[in-house]
C-alpha positions, 0 to 999 in steps of 0.5 A, spaced: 500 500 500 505 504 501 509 503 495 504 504 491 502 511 494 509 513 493 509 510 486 503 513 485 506 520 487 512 519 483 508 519 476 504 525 479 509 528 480 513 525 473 506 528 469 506 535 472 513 536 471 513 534 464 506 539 463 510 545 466 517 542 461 512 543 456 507 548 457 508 554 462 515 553 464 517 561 462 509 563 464 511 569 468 508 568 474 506 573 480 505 571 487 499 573 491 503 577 496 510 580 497 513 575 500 511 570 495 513 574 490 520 576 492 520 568 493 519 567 487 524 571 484 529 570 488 528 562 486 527 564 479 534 567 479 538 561 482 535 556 479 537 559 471 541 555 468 544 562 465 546 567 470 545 574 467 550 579 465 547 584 469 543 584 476 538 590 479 538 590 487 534 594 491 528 594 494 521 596 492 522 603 490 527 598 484 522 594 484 518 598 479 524 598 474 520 595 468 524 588 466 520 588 460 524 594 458 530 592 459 535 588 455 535 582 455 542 580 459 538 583 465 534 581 472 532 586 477 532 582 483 529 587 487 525 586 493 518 589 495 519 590 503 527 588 503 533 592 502 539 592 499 542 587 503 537 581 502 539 582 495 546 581 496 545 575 500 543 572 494 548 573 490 554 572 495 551 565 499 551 561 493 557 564 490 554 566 484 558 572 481 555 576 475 559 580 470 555 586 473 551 588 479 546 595 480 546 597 487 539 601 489 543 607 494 535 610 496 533 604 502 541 602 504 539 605 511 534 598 511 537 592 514 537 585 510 531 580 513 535 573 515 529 569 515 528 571 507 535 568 506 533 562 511 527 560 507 531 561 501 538 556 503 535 551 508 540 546 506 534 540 505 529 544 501 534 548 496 536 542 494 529 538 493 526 546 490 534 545 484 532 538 482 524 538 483 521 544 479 513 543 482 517 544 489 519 552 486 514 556 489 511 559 482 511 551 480 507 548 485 500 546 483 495 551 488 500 557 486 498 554 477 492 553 478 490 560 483 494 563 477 491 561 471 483 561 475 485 568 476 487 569 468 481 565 465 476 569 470 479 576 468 481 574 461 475 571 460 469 573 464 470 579 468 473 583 463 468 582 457 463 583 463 465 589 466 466 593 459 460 590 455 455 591 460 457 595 467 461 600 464 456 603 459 451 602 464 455 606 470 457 611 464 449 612 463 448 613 470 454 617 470 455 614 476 463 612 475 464 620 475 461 622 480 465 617 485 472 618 482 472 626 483 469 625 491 475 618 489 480 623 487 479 629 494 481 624 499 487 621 495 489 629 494 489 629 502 491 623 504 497 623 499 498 631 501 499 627 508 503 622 507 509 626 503 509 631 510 510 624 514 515 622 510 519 629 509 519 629 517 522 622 517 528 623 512 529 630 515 531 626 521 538 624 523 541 617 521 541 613 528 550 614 526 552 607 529 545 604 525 548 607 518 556 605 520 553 599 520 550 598 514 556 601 511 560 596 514 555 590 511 556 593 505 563 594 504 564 587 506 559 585 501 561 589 494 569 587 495 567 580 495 564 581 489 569 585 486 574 580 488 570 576 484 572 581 478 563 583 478 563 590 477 559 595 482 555 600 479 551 605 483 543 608 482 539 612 486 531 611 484 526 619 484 522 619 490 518 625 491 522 632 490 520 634 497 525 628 499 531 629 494 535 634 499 532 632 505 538 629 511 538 622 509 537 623 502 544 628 502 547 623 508 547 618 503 549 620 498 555 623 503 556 616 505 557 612 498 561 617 495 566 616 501 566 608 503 565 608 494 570 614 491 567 615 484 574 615 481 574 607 482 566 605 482 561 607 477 555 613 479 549 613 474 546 620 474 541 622 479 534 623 476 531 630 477 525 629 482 521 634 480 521 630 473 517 624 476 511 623 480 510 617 485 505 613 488 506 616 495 512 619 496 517 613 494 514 608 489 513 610 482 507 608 478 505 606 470 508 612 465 513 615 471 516 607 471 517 606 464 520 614 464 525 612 470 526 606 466 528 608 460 533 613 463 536 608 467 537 604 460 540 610 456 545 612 463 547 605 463 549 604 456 553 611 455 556 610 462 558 602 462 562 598 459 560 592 454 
């Protein structure tokens, strides 16, 4: 009985192996929430069986970096939530160097989360996720099925639904303009809200021994790679313009420049805020990503090497 449980399981296991091989293997596949998704990535990067050339750390402020716009010897393993720090950890723990790593300078005062690396490096369970494709986080069936239920029932039902019945009803109605002025009021001040708090914490001074640290962790980390012959480029993400002169963003700036001098390390340009607007103060969203990331690509081909 157990033999054939465990036969039975092995030919399950075969089949969906094989249907993933075949069918929906490159299907991007995002996760359900964050951690899943940084998950997901992360796992994405150290099971290729190609290293890329060219690797985006970073945290959420990166994230919004558009992959679909970037060259194709590119992989922006930047991490919503994270820092710098968990990105590095990745490259350095299983000691794959790439011919070039982009190092988001904006959130360097946030420290690395080791339970991520943790769940990333179990000895038992990194070996099983490299030899096991379903036991990847995006590979396992619940997540498949989520993904392509979800897929279907927007490309398929509520789509069609919404912009051939219930949108030309609410626009008879005239009721979808009425609650996306109210909409666009409460997001003005809370928006209005949201960057004042921010300006008061990046007006604060950095707690020195915190930022000494991180700085000291960074070092470590980026001469490990540059030992390894990686080179290191450094970029700043646009945040809202109120925040470009702010303590922390100049101390930050004072910081790398120090620890990293400019004649031995590359800097892309700074982006102009005011040229950029965000979500909420940090994140940048649709048009302003897509900005960003083509002058992230045009600073990049004029300032690094082939």
């Amino acid at each position: 009985m157990i033999l054939k449980s465990i036969g039975t399981t092995f030919l399950l296991l075969a089949a969906y192996s094989l249907y993933l091989h075949n069918s929906v293997a490159d299907k991007k596949i995002e996760g359900q929430h964050q951690w899943q998704d940084n998950t997901i990535k992360a796992q994405d990067y150290l099971y290729a069986n190609e290293v890329p050339d060219n690797i985006i750390i970073g945290s959420s402020l990166s994230c919004r970096i558009e992959s679909e716009l970037l060259p194709e010897n590119f992989y922006n393993l930047s991490l919503g939530g994270q820092s710098v720090f968990d990105g590095l950890e990745i490259l350095t723990h299983q000691q794959i160097f790439p011919k070039r790593v982009f190092v988001e300078m904006n959130m360097v005062k946030r420290a690395g989360d080791p339970s991520f690396g943790k769940s990333l490096f179990n000895p038992i369970l990194f070996f099983l996720r490299k030899e096991v494709v379903p036991m990847r986080e995006k590979d396992q069936p619940a997540v498949y099925a989520l993904h392509s239920s979800i897929t279907f029932l927007g490309e398929k039902i509520y789509d069609p639904f919404t912009r051939r019945l219930v949108n030309p009803m609410l626009n008879k109605l005239n009721f979808s303009k009425k609650e996306d002025n109210n909409a666009s009021v409460a997001t003005d001040n809370f928006y209005d809200d949201l960057i004042k708090k921010q300006k008061t914490e990046f007006d604060m001074p950095f707690n020195e021994v915190a930022i000494n640290d991180r700085f000291k962790e960074l070092k470590a980390k980026i001469a490990l790679l540059k030992k390894q012959g990686t080179e290191i480029v450094f970029f700043e993400m646009p945040l809202h313009p109120e925040l470009e002169n702010t303590i922390q963003m100049k101390e930050i700036r004072k910081l790398f420049l120090q620890n990293f001098p400019a004649d031995s390390f590359v800097y892309l340009d700074k982006p102009v805020y005011a040229d950029y607007t965000t979500t909420d103060g940090l994140h940048l969203g649709g048009d302003n990503a897509k900005k960003f990331t083509h002058f992230f690509i045009d600073d990049v081909t004029a300032k690094v090497s082939k």
